[in-house]
mmCIF file of the N, C-alpha and C atoms, coordinates in Angstrom:
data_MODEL
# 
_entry.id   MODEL 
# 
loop_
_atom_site.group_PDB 
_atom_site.id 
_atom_site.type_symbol 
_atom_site.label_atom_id 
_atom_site.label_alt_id 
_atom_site.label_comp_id 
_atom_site.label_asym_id 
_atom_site.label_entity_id 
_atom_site.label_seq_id 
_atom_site.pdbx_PDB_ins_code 
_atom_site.Cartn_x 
_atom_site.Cartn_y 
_atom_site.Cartn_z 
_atom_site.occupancy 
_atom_site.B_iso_or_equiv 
_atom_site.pdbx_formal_charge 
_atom_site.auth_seq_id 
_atom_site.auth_comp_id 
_atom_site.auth_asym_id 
_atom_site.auth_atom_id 
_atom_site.pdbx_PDB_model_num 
ATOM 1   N N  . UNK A 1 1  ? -18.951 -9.911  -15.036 1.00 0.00 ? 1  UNK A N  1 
ATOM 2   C CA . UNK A 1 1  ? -18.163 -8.791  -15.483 1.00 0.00 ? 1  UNK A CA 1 
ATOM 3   C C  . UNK A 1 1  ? -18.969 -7.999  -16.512 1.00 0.00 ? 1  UNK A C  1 
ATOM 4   N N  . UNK A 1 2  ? -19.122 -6.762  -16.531 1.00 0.00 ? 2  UNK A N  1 
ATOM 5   C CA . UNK A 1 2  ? -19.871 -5.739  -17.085 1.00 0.00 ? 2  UNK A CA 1 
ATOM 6   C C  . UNK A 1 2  ? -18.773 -5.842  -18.512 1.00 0.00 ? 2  UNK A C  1 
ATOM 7   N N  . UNK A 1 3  ? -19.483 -5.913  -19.752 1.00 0.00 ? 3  UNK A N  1 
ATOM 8   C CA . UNK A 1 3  ? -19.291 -5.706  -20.814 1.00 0.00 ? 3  UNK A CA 1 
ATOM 9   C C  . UNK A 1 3  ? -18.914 -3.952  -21.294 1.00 0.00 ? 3  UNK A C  1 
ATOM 10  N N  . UNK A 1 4  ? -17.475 -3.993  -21.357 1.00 0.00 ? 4  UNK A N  1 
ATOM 11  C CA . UNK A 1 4  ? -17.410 -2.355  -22.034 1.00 0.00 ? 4  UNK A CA 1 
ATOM 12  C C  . UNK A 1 4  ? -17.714 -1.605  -23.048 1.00 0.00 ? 4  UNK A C  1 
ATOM 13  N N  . UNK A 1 5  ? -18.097 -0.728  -23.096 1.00 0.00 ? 5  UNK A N  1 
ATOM 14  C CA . UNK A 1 5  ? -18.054 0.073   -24.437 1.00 0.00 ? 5  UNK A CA 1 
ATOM 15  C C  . UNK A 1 5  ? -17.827 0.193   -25.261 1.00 0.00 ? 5  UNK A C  1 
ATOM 16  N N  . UNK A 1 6  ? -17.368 0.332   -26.912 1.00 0.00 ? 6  UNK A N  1 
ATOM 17  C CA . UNK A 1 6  ? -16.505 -0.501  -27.106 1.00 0.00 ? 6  UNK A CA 1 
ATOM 18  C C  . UNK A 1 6  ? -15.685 0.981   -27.755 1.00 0.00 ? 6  UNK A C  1 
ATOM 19  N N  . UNK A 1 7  ? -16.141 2.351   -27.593 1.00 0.00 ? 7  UNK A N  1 
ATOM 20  C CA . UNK A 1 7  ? -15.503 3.441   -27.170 1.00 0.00 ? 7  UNK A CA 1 
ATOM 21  C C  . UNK A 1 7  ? -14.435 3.227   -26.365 1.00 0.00 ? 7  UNK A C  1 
ATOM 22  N N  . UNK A 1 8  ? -14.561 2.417   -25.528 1.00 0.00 ? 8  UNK A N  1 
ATOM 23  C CA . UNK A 1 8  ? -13.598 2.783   -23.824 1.00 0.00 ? 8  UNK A CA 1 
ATOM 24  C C  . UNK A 1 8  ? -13.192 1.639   -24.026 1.00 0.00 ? 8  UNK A C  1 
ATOM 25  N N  . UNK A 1 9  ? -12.710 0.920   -25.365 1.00 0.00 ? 9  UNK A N  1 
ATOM 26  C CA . UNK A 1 9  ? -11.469 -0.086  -25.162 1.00 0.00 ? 9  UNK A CA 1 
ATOM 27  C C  . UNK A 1 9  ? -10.650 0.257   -25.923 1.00 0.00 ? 9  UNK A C  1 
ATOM 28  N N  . UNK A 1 10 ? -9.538  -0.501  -25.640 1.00 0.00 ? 10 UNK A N  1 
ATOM 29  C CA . UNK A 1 10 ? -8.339  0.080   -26.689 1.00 0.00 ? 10 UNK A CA 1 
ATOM 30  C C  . UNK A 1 10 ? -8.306  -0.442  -28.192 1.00 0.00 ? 10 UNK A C  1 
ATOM 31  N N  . UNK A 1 11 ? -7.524  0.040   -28.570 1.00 0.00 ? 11 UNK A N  1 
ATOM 32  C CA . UNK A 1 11 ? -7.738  -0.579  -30.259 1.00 0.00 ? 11 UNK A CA 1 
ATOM 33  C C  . UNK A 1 11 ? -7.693  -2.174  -30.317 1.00 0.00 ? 11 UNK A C  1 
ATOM 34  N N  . UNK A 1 12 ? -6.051  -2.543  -29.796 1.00 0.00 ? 12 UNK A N  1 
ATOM 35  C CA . UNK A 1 12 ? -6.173  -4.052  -29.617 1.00 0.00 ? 12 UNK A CA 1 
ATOM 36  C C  . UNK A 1 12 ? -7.071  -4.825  -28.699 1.00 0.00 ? 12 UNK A C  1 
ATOM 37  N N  . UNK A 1 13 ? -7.841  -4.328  -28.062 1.00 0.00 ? 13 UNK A N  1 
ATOM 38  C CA . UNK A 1 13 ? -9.133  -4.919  -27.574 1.00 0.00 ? 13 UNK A CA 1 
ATOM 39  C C  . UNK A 1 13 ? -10.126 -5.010  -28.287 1.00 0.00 ? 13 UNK A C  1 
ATOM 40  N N  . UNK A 1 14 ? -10.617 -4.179  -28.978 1.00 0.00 ? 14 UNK A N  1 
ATOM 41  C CA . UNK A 1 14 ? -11.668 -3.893  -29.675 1.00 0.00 ? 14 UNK A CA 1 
ATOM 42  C C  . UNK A 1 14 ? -11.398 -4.948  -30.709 1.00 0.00 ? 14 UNK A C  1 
ATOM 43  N N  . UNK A 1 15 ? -10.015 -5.253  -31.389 1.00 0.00 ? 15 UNK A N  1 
ATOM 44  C CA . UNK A 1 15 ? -9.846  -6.189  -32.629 1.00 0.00 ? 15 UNK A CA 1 
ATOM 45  C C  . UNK A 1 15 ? -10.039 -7.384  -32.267 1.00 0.00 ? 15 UNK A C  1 
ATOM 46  N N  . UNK A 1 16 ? -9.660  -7.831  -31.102 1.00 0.00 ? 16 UNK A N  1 
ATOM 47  C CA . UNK A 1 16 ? -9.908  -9.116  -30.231 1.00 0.00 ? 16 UNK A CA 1 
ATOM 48  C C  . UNK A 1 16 ? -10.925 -9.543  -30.130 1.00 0.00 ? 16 UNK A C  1 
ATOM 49  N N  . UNK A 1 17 ? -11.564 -8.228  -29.578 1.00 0.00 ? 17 UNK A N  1 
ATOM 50  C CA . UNK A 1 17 ? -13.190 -9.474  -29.360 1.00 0.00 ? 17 UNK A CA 1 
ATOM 51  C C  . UNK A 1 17 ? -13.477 -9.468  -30.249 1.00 0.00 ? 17 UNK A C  1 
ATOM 52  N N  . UNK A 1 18 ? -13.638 -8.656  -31.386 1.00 0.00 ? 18 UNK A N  1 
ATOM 53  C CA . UNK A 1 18 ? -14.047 -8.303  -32.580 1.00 0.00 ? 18 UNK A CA 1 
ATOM 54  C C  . UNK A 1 18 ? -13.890 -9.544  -33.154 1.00 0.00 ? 18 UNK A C  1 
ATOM 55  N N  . UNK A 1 19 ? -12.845 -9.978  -33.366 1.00 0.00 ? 19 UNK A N  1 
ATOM 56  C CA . UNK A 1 19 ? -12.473 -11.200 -33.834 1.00 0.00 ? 19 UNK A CA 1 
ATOM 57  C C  . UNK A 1 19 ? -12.878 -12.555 -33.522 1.00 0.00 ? 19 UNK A C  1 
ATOM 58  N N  . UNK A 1 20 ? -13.336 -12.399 -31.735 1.00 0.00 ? 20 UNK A N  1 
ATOM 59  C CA . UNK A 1 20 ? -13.730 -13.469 -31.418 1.00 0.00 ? 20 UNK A CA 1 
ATOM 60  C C  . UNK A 1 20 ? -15.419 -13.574 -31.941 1.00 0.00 ? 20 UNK A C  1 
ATOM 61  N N  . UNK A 1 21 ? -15.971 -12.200 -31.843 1.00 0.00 ? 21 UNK A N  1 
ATOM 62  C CA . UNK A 1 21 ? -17.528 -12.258 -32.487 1.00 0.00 ? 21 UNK A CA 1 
ATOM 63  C C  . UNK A 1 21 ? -17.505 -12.630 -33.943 1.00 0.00 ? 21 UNK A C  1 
ATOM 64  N N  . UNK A 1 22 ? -16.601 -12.774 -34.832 1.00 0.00 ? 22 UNK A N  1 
ATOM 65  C CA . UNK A 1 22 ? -16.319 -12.617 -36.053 1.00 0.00 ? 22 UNK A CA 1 
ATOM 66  C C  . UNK A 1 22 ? -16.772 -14.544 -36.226 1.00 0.00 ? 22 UNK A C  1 
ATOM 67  N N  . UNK A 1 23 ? -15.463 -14.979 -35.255 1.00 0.00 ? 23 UNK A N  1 
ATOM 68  C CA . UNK A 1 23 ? -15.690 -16.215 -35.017 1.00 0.00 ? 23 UNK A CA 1 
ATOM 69  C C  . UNK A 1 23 ? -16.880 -17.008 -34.697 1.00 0.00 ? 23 UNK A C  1 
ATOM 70  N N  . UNK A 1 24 ? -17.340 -16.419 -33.769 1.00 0.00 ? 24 UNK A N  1 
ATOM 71  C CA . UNK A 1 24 ? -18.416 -16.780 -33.152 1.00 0.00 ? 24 UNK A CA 1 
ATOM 72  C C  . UNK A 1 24 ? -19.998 -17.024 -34.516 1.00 0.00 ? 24 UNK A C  1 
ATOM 73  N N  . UNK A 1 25 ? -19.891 -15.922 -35.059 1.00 0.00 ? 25 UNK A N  1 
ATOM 74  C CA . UNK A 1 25 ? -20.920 -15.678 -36.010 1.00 0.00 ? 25 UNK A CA 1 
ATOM 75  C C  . UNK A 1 25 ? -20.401 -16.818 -37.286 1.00 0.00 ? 25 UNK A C  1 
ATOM 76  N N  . UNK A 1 26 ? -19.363 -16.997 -37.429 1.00 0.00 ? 26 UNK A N  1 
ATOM 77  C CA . UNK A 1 26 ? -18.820 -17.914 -38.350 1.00 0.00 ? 26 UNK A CA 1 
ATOM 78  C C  . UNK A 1 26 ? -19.305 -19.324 -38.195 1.00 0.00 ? 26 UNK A C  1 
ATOM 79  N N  . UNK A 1 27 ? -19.260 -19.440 -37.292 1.00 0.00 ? 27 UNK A N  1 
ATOM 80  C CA . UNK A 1 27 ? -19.409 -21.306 -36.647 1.00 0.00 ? 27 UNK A CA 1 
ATOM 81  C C  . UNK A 1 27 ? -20.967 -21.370 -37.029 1.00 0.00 ? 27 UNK A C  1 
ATOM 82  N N  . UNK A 1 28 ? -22.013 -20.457 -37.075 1.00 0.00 ? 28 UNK A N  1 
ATOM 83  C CA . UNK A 1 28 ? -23.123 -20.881 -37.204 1.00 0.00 ? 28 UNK A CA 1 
ATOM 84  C C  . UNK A 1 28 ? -24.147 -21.593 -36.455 1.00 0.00 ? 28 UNK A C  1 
ATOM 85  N N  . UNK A 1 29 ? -23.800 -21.872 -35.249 1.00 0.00 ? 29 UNK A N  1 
ATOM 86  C CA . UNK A 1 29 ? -24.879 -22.738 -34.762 1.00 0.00 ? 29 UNK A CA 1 
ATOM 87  C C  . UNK A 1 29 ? -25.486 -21.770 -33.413 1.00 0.00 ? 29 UNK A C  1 
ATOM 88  N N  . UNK A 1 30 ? -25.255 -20.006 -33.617 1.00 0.00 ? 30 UNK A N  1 
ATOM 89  C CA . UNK A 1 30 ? -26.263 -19.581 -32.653 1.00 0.00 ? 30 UNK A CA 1 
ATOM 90  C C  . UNK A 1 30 ? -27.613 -19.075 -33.012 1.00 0.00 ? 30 UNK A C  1 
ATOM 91  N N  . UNK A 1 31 ? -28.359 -19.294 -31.970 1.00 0.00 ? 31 UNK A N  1 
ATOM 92  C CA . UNK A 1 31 ? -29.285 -18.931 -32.044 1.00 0.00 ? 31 UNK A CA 1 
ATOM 93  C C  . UNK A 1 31 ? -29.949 -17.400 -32.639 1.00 0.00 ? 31 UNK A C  1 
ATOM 94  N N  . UNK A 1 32 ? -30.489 -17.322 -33.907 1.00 0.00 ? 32 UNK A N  1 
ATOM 95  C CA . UNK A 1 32 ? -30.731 -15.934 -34.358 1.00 0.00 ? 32 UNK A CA 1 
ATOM 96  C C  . UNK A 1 32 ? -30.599 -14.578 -33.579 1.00 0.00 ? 32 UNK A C  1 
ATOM 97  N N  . UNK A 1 33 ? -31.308 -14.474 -32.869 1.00 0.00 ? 33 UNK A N  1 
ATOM 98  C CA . UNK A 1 33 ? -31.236 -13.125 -32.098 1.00 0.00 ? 33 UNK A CA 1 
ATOM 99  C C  . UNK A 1 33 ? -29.992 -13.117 -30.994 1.00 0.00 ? 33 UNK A C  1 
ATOM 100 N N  . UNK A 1 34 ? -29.065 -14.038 -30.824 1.00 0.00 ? 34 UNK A N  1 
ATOM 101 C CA . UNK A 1 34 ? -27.878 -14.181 -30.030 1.00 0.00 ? 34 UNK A CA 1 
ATOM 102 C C  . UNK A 1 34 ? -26.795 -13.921 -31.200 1.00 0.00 ? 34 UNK A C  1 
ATOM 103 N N  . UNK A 1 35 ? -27.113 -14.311 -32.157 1.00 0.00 ? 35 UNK A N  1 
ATOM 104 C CA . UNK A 1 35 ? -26.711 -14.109 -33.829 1.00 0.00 ? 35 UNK A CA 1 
ATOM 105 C C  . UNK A 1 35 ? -26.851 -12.676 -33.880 1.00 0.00 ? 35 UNK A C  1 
ATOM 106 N N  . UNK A 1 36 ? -27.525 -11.426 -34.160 1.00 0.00 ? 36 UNK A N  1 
ATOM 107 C CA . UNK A 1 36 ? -28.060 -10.374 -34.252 1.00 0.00 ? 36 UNK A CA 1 
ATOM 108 C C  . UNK A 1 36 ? -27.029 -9.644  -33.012 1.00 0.00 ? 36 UNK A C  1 
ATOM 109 N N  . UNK A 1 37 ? -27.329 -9.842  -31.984 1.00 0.00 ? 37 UNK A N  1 
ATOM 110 C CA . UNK A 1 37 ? -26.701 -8.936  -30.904 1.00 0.00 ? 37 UNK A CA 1 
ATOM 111 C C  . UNK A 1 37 ? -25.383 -9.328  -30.882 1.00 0.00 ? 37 UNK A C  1 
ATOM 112 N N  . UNK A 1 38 ? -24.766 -10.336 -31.616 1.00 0.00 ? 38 UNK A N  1 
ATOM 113 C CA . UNK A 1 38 ? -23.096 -10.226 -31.661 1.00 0.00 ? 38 UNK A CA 1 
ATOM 114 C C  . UNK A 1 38 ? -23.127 -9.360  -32.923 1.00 0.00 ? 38 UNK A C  1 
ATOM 115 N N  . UNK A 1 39 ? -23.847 -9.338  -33.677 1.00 0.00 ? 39 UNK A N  1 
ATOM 116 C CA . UNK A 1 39 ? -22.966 -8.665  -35.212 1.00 0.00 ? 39 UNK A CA 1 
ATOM 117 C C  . UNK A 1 39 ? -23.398 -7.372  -34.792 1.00 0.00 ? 39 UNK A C  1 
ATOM 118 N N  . UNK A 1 40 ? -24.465 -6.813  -34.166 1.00 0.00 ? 40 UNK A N  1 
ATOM 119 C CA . UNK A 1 40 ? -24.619 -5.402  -33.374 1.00 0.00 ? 40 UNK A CA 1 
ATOM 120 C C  . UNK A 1 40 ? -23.057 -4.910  -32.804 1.00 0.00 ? 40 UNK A C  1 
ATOM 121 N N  . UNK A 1 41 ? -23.053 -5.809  -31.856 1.00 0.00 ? 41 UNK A N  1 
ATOM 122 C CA . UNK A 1 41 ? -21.677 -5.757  -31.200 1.00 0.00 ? 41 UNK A CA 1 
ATOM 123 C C  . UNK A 1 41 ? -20.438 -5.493  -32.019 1.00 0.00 ? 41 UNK A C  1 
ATOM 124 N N  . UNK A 1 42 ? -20.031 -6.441  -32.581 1.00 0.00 ? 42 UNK A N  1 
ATOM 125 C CA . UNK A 1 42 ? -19.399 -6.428  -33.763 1.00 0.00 ? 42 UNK A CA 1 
ATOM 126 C C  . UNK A 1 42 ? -19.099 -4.998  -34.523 1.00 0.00 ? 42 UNK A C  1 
ATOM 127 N N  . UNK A 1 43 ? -20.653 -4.577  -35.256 1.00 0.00 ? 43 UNK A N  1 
ATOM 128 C CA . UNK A 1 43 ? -20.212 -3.441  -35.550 1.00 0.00 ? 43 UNK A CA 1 
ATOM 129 C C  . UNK A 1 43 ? -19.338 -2.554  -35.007 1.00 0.00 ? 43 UNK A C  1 
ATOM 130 N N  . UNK A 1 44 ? -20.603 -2.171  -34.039 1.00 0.00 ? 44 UNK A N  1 
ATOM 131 C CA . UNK A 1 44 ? -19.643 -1.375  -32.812 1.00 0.00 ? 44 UNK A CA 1 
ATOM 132 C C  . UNK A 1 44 ? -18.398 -1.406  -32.358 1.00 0.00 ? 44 UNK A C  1 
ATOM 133 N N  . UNK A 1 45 ? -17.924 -2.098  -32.535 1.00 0.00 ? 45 UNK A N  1 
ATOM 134 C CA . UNK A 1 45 ? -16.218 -2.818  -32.415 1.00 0.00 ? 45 UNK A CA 1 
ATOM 135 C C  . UNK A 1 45 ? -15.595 -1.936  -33.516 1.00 0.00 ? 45 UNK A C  1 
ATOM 136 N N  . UNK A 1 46 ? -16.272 -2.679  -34.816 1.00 0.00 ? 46 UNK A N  1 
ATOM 137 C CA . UNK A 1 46 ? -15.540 -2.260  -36.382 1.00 0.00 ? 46 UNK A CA 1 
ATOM 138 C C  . UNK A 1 46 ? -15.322 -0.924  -35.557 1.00 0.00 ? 46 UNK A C  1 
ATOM 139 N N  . UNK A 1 47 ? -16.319 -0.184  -35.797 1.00 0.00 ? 47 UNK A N  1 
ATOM 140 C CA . UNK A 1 47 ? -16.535 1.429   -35.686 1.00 0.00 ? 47 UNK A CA 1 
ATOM 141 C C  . UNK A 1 47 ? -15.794 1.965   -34.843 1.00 0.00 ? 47 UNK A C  1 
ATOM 142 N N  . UNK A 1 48 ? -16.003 1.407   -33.523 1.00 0.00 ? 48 UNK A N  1 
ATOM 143 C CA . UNK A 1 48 ? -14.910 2.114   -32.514 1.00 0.00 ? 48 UNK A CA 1 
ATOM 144 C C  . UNK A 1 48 ? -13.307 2.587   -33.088 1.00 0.00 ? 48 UNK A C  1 
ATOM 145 N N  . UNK A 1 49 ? -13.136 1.060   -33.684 1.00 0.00 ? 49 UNK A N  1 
ATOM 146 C CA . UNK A 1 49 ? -11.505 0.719   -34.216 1.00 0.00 ? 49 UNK A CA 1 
ATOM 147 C C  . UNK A 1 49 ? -11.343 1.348   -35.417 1.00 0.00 ? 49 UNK A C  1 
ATOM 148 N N  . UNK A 1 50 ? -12.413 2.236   -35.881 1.00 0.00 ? 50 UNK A N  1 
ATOM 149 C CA . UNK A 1 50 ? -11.537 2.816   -37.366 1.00 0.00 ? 50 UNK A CA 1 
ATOM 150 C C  . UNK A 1 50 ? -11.841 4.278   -36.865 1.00 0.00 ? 50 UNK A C  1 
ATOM 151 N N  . UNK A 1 51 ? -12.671 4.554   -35.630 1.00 0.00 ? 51 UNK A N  1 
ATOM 152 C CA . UNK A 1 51 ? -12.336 5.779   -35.015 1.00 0.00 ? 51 UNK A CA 1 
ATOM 153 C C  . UNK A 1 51 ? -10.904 5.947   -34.128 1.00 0.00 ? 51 UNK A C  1 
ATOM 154 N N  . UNK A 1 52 ? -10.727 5.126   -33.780 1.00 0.00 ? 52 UNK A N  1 
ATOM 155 C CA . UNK A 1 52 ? -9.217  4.882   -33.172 1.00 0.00 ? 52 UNK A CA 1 
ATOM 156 C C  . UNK A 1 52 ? -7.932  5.134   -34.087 1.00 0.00 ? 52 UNK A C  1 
ATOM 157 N N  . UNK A 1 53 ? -8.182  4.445   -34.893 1.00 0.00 ? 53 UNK A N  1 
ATOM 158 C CA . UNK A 1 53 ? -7.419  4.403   -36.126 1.00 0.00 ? 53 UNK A CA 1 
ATOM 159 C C  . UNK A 1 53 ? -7.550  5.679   -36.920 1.00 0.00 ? 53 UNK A C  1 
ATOM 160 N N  . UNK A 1 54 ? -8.567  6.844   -37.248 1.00 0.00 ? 54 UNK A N  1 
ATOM 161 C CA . UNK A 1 54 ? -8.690  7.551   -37.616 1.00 0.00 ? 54 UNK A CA 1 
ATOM 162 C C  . UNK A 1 54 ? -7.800  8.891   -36.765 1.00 0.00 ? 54 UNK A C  1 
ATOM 163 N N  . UNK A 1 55 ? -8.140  8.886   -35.529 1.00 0.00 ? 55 UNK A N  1 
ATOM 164 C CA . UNK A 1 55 ? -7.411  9.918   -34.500 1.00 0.00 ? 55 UNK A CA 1 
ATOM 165 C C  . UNK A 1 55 ? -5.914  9.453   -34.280 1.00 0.00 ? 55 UNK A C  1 
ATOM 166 N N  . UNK A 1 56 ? -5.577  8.254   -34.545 1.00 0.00 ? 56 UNK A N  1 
ATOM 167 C CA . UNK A 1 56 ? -4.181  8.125   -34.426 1.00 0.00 ? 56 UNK A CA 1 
ATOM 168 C C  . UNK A 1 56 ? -4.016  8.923   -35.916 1.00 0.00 ? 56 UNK A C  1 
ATOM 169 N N  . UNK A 1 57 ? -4.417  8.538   -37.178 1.00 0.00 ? 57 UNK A N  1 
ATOM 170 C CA . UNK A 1 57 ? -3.702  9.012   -38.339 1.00 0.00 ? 57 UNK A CA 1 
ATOM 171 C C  . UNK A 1 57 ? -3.279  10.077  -38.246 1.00 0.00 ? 57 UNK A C  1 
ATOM 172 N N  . UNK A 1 58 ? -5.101  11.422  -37.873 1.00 0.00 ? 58 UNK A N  1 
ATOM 173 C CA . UNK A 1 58 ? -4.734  12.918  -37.641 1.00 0.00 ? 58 UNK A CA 1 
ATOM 174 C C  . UNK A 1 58 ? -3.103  12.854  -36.246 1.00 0.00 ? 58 UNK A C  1 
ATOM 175 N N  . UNK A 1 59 ? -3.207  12.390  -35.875 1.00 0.00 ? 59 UNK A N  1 
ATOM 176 C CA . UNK A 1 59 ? -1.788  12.519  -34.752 1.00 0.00 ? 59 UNK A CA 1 
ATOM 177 C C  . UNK A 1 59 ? -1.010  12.969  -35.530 1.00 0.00 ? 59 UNK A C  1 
ATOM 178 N N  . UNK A 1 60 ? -0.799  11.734  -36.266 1.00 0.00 ? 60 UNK A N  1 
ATOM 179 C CA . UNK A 1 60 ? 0.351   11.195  -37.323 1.00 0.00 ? 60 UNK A CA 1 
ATOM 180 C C  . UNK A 1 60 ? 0.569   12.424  -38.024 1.00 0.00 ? 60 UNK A C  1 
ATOM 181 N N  . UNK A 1 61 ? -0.691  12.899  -38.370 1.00 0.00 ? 61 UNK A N  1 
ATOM 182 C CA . UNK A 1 61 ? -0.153  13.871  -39.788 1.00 0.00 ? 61 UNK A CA 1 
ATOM 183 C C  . UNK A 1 61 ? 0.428   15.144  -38.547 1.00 0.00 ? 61 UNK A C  1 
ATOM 184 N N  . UNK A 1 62 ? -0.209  15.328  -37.974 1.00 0.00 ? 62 UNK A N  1 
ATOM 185 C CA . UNK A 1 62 ? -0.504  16.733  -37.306 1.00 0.00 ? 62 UNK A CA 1 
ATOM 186 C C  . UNK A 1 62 ? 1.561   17.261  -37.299 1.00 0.00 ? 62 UNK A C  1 
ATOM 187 N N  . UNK A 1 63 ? 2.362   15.356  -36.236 1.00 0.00 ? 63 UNK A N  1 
ATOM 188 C CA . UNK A 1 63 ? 3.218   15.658  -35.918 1.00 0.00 ? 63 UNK A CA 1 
ATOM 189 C C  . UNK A 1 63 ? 4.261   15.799  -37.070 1.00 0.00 ? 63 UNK A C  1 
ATOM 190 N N  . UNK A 1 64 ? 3.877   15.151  -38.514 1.00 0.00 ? 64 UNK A N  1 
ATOM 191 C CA . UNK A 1 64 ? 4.830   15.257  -39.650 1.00 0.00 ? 64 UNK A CA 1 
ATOM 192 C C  . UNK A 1 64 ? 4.515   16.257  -40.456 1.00 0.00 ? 64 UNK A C  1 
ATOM 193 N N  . UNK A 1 65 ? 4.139   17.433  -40.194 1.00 0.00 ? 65 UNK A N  1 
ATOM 194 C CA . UNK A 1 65 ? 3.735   18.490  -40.821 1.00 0.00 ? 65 UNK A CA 1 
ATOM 195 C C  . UNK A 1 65 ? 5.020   19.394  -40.858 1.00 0.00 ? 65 UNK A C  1 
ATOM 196 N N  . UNK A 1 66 ? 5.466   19.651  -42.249 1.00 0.00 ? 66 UNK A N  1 
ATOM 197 C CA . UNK A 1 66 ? 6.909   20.346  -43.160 1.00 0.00 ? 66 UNK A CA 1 
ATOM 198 C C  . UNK A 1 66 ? 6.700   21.525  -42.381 1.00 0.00 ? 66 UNK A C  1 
ATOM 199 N N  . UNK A 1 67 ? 5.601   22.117  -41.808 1.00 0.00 ? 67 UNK A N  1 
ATOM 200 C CA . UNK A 1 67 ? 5.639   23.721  -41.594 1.00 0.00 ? 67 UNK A CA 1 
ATOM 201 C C  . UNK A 1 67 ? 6.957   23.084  -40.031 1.00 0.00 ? 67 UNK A C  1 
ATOM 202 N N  . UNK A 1 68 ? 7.635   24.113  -39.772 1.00 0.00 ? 68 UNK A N  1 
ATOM 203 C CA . UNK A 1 68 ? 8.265   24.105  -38.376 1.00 0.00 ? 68 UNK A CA 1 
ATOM 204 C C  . UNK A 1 68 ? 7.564   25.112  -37.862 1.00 0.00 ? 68 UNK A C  1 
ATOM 205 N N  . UNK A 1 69 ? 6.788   26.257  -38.313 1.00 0.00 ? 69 UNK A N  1 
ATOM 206 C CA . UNK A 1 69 ? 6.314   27.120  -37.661 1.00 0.00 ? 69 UNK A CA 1 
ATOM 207 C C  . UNK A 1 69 ? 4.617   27.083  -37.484 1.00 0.00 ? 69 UNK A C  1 
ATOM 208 N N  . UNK A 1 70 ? 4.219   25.980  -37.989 1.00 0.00 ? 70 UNK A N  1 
ATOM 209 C CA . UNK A 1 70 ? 2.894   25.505  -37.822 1.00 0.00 ? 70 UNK A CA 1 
ATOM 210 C C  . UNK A 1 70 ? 1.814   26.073  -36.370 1.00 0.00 ? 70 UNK A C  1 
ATOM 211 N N  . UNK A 1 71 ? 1.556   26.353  -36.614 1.00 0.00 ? 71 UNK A N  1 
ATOM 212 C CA . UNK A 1 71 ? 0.499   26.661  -34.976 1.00 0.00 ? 71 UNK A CA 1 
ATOM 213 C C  . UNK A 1 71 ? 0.162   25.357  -34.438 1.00 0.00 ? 71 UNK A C  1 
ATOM 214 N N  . UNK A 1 72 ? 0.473   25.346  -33.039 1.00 0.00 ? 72 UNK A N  1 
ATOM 215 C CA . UNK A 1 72 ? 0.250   24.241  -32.333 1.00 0.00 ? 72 UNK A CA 1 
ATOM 216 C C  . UNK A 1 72 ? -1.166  24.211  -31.917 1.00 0.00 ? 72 UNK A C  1 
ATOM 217 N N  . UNK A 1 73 ? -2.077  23.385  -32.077 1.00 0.00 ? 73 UNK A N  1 
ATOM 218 C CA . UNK A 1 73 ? -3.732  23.315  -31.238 1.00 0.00 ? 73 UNK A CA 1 
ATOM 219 C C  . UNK A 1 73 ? -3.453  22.353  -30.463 1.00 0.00 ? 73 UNK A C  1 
ATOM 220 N N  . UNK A 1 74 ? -4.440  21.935  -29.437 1.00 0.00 ? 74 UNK A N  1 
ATOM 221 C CA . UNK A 1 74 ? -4.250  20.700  -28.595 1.00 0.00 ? 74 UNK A CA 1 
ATOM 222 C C  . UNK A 1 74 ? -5.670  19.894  -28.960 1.00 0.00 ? 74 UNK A C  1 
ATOM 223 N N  . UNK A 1 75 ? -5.388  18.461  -29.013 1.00 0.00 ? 75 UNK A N  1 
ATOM 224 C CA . UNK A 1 75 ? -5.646  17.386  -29.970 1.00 0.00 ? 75 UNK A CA 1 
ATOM 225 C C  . UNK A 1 75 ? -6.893  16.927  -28.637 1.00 0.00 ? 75 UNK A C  1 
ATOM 226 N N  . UNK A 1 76 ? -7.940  17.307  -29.293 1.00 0.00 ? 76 UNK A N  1 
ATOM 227 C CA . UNK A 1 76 ? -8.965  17.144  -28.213 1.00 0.00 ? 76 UNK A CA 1 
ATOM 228 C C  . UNK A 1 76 ? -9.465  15.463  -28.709 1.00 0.00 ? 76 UNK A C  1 
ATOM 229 N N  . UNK A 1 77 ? -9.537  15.032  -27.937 1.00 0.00 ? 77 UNK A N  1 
ATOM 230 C CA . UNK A 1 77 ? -10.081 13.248  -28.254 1.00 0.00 ? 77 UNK A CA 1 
ATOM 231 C C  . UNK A 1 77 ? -11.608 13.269  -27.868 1.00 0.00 ? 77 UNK A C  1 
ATOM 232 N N  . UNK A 1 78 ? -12.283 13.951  -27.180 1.00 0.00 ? 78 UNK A N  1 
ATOM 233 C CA . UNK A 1 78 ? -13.679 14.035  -26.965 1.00 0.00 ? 78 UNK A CA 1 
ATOM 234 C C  . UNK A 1 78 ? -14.639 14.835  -28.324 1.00 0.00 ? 78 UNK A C  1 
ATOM 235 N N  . UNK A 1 79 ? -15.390 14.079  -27.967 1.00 0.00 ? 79 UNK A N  1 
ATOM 236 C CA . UNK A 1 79 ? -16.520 14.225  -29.289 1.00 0.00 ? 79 UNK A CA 1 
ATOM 237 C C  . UNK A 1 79 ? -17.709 14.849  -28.668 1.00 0.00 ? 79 UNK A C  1 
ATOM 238 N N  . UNK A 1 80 ? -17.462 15.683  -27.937 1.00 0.00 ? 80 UNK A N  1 
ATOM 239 C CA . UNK A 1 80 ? -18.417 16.636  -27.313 1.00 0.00 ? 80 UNK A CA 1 
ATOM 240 C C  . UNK A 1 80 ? -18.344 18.426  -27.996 1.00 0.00 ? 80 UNK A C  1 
# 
């Protein structure tokens, strides 16, 4: 099974494995550079999940905004 992105998982995925690499690196008995490419990973996880977490917040605010006459934009999720 092809390892995903960790862009193209969902938040509670991303915390999961995240967690399981967390674990993994905890126990101590891998091999350095198998050591290295989980906490790589890892990062990438963190990061994904506080970009996730970041675009939900803007949601959040966008939809509790006091104006009623606010201008509506549409909430582009691509980073292009």
């Amino acid at each position: 099974m092809a390892v995903k992105k960790p862009e193209n998982l969902s938040f509670e995925a991303a915390i999961e494995e995240l967690d399981s690499v967390v674990n993994q690196l905890e126990g101590g008995d891998l091999p350095l550079e198998d050591a290295l490419k989980k906490f790589e990973r890892g990062i990438a996880l963190a990061r994904a999940g506080q970009e996730k977490l970041t675009q939900a917040e803007q949601r959040v605010d966008i939809l509790l905004q006091a104006d009623d006459n606010a201008e509506l934009t549409p909430f582009d999720t691509n980073d292009d």
